[in-house]
C-alpha positions in Angstrom: 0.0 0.0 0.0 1.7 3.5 -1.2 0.1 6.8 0.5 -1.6 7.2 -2.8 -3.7 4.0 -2.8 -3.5 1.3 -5.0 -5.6 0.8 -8.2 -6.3 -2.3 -9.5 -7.0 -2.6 -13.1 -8.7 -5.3 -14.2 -10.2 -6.2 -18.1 -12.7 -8.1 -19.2 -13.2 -10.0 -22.1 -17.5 -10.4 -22.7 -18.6 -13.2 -24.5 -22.0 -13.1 -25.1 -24.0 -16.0 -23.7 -27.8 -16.5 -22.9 -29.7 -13.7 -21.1 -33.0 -14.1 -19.2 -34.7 -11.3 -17.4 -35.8 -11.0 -13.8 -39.2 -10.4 -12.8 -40.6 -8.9 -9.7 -43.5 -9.5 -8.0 -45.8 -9.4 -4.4 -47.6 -12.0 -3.4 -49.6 -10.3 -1.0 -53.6 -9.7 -1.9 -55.2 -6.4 -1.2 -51.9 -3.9 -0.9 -52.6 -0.4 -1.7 -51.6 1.2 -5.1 -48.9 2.4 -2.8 -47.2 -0.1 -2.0 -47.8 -1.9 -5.3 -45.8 1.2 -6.4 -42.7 0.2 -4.4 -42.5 -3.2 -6.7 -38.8 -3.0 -8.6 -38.5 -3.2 -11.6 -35.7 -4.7 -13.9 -35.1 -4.7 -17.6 -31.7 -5.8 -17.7 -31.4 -9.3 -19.1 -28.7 -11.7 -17.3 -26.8 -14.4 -18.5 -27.7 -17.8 -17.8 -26.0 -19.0 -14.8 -25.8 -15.5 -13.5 -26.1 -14.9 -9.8 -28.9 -12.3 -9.7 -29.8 -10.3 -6.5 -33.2 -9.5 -5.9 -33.6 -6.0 -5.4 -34.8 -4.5 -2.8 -38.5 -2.7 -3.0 -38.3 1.3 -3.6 -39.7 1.8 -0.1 -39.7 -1.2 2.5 -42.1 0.5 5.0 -45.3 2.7 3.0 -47.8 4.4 5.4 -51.6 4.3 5.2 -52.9 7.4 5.6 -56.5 8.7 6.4 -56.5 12.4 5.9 -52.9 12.6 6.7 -53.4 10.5 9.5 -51.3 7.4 9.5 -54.0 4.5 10.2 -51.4 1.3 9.4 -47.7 0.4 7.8 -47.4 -1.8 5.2 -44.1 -3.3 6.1 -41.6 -5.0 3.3 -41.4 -9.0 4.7 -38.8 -9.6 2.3 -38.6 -11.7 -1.0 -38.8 -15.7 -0.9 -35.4 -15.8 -1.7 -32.4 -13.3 -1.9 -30.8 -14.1 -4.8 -31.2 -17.0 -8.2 -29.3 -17.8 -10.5 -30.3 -16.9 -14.2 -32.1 -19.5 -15.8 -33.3 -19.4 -19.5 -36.7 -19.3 -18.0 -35.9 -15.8 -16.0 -35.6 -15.2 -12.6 -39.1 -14.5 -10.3 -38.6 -12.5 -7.2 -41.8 -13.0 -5.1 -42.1 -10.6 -2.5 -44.3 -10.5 0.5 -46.0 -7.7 2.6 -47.1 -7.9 6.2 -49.8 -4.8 7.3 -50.2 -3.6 10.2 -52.8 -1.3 11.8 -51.7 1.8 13.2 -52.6 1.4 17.1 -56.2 2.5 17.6 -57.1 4.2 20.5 -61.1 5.3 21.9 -63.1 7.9 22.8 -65.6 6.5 25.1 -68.1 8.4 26.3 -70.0 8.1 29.4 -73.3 9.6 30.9 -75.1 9.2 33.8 -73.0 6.0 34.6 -73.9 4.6 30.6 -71.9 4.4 27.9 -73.4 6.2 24.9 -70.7 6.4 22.1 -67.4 5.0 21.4 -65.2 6.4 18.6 -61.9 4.7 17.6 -59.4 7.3 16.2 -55.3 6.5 15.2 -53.0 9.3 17.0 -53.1 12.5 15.7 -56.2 11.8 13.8 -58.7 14.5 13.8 -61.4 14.3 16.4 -65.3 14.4 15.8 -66.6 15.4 19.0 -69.8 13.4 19.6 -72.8 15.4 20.4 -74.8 14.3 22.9 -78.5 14.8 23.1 -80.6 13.5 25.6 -83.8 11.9 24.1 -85.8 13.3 27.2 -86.8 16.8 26.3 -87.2 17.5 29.7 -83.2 16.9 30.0 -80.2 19.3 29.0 -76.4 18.3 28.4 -74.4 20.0 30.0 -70.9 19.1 28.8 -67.9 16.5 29.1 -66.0 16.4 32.2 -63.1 14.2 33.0 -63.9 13.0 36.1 -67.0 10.4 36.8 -68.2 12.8 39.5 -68.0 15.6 37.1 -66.6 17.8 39.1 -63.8 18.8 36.2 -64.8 20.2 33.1 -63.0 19.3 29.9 -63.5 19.3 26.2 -62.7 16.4 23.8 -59.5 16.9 22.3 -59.3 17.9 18.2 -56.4 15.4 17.6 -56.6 12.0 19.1 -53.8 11.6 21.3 -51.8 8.3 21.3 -53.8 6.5 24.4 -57.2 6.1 25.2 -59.9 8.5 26.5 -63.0 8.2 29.2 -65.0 11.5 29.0 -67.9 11.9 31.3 -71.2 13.5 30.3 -73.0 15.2 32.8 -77.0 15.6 32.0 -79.2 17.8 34.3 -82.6 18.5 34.1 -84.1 21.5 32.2 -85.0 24.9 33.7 -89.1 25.3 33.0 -91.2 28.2 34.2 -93.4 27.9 36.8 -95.9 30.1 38.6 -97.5 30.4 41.6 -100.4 32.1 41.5 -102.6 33.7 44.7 -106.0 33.8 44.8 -108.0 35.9 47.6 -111.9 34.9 48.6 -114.6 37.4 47.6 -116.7 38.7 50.2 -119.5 36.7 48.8 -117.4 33.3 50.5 -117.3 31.4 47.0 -115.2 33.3 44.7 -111.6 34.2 44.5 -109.8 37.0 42.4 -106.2 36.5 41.5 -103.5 39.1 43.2 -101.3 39.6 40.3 -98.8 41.5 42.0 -98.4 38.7 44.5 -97.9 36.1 41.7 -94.2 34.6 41.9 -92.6 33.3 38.8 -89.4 31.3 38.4 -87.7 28.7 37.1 -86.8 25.2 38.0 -85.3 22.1 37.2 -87.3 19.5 35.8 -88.7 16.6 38.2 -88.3 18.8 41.1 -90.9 19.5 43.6 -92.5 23.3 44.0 -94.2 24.1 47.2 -96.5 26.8 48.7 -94.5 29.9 49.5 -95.9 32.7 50.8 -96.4 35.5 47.8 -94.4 38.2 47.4 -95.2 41.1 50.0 -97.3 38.3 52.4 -100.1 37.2 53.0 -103.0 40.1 53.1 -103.7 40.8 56.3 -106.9 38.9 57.5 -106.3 36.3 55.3 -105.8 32.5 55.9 -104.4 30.1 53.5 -107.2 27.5 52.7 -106.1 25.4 49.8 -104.3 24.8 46.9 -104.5 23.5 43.7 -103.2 20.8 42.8 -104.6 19.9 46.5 -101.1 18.7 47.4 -99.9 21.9 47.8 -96.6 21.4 45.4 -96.2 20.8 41.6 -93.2 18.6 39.9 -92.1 20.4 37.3 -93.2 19.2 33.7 -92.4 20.0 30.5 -96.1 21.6 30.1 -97.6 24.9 32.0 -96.3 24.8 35.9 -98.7 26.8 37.9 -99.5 26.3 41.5 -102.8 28.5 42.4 -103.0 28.8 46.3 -106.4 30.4 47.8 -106.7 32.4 50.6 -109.9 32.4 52.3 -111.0 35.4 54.8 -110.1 34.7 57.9 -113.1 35.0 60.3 -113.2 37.5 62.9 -115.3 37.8 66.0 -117.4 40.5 65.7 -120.3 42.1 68.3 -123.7 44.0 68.2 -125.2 46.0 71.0 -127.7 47.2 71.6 -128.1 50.5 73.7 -132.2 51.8 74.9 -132.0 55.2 75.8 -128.7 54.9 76.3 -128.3 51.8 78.1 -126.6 48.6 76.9 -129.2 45.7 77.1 -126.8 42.7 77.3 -129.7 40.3 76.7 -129.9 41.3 73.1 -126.2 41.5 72.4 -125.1 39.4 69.6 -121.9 38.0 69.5 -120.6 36.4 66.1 -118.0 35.5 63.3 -117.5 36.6 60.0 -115.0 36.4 57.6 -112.6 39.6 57.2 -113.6 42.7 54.8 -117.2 41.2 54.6 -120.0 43.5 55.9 -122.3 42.9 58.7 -125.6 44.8 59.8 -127.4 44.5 62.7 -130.4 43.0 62.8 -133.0 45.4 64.2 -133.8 44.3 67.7 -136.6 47.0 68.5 -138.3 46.6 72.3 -141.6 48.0 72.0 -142.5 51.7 72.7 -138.6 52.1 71.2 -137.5 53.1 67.8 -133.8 53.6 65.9 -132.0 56.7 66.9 -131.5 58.7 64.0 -129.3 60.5 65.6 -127.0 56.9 66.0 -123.5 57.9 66.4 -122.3 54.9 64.8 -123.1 53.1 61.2 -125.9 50.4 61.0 -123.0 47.7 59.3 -119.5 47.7 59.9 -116.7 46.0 57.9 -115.0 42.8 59.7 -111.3 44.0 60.6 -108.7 41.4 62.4 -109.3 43.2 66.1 -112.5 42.0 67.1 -112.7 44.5 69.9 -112.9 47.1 67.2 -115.6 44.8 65.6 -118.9 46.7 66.9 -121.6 47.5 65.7 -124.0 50.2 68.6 -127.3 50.2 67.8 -129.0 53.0 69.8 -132.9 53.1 69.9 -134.6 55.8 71.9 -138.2 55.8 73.4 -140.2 56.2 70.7 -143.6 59.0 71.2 -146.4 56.7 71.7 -150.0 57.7 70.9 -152.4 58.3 74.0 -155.7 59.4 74.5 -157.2 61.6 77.2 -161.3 60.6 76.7 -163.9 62.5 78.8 -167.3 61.1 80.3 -170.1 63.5 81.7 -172.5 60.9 84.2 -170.6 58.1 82.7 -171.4 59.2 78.7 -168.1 59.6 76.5 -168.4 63.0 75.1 -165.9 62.1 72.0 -165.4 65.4 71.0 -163.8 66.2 73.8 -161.1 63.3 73.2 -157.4 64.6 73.3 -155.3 62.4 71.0 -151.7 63.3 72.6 -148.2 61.8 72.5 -145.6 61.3 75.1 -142.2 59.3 75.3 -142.9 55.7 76.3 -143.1 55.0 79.7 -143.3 58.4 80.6 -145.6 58.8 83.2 -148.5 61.1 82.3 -150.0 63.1 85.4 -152.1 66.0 84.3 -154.2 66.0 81.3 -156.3 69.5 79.6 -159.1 70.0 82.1 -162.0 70.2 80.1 -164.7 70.5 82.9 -167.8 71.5 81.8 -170.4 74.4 83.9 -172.1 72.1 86.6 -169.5 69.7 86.7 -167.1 68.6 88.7 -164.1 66.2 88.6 -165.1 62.8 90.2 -162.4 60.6 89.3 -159.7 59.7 86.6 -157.1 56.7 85.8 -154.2 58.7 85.6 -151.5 58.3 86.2 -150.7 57.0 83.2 -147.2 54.8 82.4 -147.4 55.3 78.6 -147.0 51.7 77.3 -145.8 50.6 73.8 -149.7 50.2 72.8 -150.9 53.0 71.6 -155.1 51.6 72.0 -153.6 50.6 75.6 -152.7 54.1 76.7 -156.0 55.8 77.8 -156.4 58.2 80.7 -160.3 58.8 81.4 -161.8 61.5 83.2 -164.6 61.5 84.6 -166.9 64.3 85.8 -169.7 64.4 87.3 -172.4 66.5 87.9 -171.7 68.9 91.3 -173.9 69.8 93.5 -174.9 73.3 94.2 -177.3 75.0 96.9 -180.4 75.6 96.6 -182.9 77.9 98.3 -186.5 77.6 99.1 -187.6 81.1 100.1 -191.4 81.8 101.5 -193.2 84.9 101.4 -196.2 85.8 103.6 -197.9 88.6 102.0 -194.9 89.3 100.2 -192.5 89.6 103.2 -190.2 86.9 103.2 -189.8 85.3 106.3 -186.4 84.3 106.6 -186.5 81.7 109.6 -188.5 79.6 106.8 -186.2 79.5 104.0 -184.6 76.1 103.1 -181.3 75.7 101.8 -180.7 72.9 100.7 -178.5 71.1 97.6 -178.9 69.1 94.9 -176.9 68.0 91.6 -176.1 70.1 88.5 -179.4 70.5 86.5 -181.4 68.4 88.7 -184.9 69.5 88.3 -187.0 70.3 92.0 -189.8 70.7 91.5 -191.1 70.0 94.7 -191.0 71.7 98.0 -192.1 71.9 101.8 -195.1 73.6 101.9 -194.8 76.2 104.5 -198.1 77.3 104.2 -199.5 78.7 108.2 -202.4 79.1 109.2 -205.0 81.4 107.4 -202.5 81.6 104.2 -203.1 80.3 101.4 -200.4 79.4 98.4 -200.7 82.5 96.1 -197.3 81.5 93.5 -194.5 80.1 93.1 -191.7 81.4 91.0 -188.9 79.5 89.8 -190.7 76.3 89.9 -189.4 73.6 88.6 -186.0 74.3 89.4 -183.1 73.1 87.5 -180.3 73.1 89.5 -177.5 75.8 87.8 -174.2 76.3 89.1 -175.0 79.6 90.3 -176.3 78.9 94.1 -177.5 83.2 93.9 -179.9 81.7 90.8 -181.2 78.4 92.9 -184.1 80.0 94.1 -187.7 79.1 94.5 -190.1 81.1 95.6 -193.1 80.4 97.6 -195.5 82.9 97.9 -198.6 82.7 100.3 -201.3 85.3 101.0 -203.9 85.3 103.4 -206.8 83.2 102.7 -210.3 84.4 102.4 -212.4 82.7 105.2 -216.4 82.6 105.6 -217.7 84.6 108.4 -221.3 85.4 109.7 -223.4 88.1 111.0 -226.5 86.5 112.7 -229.2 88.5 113.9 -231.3 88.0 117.1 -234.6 89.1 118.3 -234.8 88.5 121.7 -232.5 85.6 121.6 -233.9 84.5 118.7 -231.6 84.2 115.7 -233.7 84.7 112.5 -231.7 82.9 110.4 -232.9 84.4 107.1 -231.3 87.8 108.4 -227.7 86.1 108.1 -225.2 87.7 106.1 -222.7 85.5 104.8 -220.0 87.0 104.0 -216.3 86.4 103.8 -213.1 88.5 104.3 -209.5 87.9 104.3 -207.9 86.3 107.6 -207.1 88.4 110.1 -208.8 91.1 108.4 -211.1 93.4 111.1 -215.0 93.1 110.6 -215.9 95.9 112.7 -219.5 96.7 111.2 -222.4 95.0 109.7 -225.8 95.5 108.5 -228.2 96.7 110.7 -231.1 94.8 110.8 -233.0 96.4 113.7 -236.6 95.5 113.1 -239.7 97.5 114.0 -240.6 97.5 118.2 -237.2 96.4 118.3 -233.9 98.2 119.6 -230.0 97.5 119.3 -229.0 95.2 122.6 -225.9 94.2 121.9 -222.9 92.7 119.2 -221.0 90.0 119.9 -217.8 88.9 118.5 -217.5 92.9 117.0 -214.5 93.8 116.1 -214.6 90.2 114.1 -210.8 89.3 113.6 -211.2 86.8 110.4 -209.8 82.9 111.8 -209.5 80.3 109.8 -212.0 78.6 111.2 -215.7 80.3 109.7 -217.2 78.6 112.5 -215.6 81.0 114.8 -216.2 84.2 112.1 -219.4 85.5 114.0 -220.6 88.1 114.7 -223.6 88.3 116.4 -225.8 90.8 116.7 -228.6 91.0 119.3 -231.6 93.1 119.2 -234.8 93.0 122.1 -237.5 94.3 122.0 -237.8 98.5 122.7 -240.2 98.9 125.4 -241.8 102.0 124.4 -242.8 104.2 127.2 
């Protein structure tokens, strides 16, 4: 060896002989266009006998791709033999491929403990997220987490990476709107209007439970919650309208009427009640009779129910009432109606004096006052009765027109009593002459009572009898008469021839009552002549 190398030159001296070719070929069905690409080729012809060399393929190893993605390797097993030697026939290289699949790694994806979708992807190969969409429409996705607890959000990579992958779906039920609605009882008890501004509205999963809650701003003051509907008080959310309607019924409040105559409270009558709040009560009239309603009531006739029921009162005030009464008026027992007073006074007031309405020759006798007015108007009567009064009378007697006093009668007797009788008084030798003012009816003025009874002196028989010598010639009687007590003190003379006056009895002749004793006698004898 010289620094410079050494060169060895050889020559050659060719000879043609017999050529064949070599052919090249895989055995292996189903390769790709690829790797059918990779087969060699030779167009050299070789000598008989030549030791030929199989070539080797243009590419030993030929990736699959899917998109750029490498999904297998087509690997180069090798020729069934290395080298041949030329034949006339030709030499065949047969060559074998082996493939094999890229490693394959998943995408499995899990929700609510299920598995819903798998995807197998090579390395690098492009993901395709899978969507997941619950076939409730009540439910909602709401993502991929990486934990089973899915507590750790994640997101499923773009590019599969070279190992395996569990991703956790979390589902959840939807949000759907629900209302509560609040509904307040009427004051007629069977009717409720909505409160709109009390209404709540929300939203909440499905499946879950809703219950009463009180609406917004409270309940209404004398309200009381009374139902719901549904009747269980709660709603599970649905996919369709959520509404809860709760009703409030008035609460029911005690409540009390009195009742107040002429100012005081009659606790007998006081009512004591319930009724539901806002509603109005009345009284009820509870009139006692001879009372009537106060117009002058200081308080209303209905009051509206409030929560205090000691503010709950109703006063009714009734005040005694004028009643009707009648002052009637007899005269001997005989109702003069037009007379009547038709009067009023305040009930139970008692009635003492009534219009005296006595009439000239009358007096009061009795009366049924007092009088308690009563309720009843027919029932409240005072009568007055009068009776006749007695007044003096006088029986006056007059003896020849001189009144003689010591006689006079007084005496009484009722109003327009008619006397028409008295004592006569007559005396002896009187006779009744008149009397005035007879029949008497009896006036109230004693000074006008008066009867008078007049005598005058009677007119008696008397005699004048004429003797002759004792001898009474009784057709010579004068019969005469004269008033009593008057004086006869002359008569006739009836002297007779051969006769002469003797004497005159009984002369002066006072008139008696008594004729028999009115004579006067006269006496004549004989006149002795010389």
């Amino acid at each position: 060896m010289v620094s410079g190398g050494i060169v060895f030159t050889g020559t050659w001296t060719y000879t043609e002989a017999g050529k064949a070719g070599v052919t090249y070929q895989y055995s292996t069905t189903g390769i790709p266009a690829s790797v059918s690409a990779t087969l060699p080729s030779d167009s050299n012809q070789y000598y008989l006998g030549t030791k030929v060399y199989a070539k080797t393929p243009s590419s030993t190893s030929i990736d699959v791709t899917v998109d750029g993605v490498t999904v297998g390797t087509w690997t180069f097993g090798g020729w069934d033999k290395t080298n041949d030697t030329m034949v006339s026939g030709g030499i065949v290289f047969t060559g074998t491929w082996t493939y094999e699949a890229a490693a394959q790694y998943t995408i499995t994806y899990i929700v609510d403990g299920n598995q819903v979708h798998q995807d197998t992807y090579y390395a690098d190969q492009a993901v395709t997220a899978y969507s997941y969409t619950p076939e409730e429409t009540y439910l909602t996705f709401s993502g991929w987490f990486s934990d089973a607890d899915c507590s750790v959000s994640t997101t499923v990579p773009s590019v599969m990476p070279a190992e395996n992958l569990i991703v956790y779906g979390k589902i959840s039920y939807k949000l759907y709107d629900y209302t509560i609605k609040y509904f307040y009882q009427n004051e007629d008890g069977t009717t409720y209007t909505q409160d709109t501004t009390a209404t709540r509205s929300n939203q909440a999963l499905y499946s879950s439970t809703i219950s009463t809650v009180d609406p917004i701003g409270g309940v209404k003051t004398g309200f009381v919650f009374d139902h719901t509907d549904p009747a269980s008080g709660s709603i599970t959310i649905g996919t369709g309208s959520n509404v809860l309607n709760v009703y409030y019924n008035r609460a029911k409040y005690g409540y009390t009427i009195e009742y107040y105559y002429n100012n005081t409270l009659d606790s007998t009558k006081t009512v004591n009640g319930t009724a539901a709040f806002g509603t109005s009560v009345s009284y009820r009239p509870q009139p006692k009779p001879g009372y009537v309603f106060s117009t002058s009531n200081p308080t209303s006739g209905s009051i509206t129910i409030g929560t205090n029921a000691d503010s709950n009162v109703i006063r009714v005030y009734y005040i005694k009432d004028q009643v009707a009464y009648t002052v009637r008026y007899y005269y001997d027992g005989i109702l003069n109606s037009g007379k009547t007073e038709n009067l009023s006074a305040e009930f139970e007031a008692v009635i003492s004096t009534y219009p005296n309405k006595v009439i000239d020759g009358y007096k009061l006798d009795h009366d049924t006052a007092p009088l308690k007015i009563t309720a009843t108007a027919s029932a409240n009567v005072i009568d007055v009765y009068y009776v006749k009064d007695t007044f003096a009378y006088t029986v006056e007697y007059y003896y020849d027109g001189v009144k003689d006093a010591s006689k006079t009668v007084n005496d009484t007797a009722a109003y327009q009593a008619v006397i028409n009788s008295y004592t006569d008084k007559v005396i002896d030798g009187y006779k009744l002459d008149k009397v005035e003012g007879k029949p008497l009816t009896i006036s109230s003025n004693a000074a006008s009572n008066v009867i008078r009874v007049y005598y005058v002196k009677d007119t008696f028989a008397y005699t004048v009898e004429y003797y002759y010598d004792g001898v009474k010639d009784a057709e010579k009687t004068v019969n005469a008469s004269a008033a009593f007590q008057a004086v006869i003190d002359s008569y006739t003379d009836k002297v007779i021839d051969g006769y002469k006056f003797d004497k005159v009895e009984g002369k002066p002749l006072n008139i008696s009552s008594t004729p028999a004793n009115n004579v006067i006698s006269v006496y004549y004898v004989k006149d002795p002549f010389e």
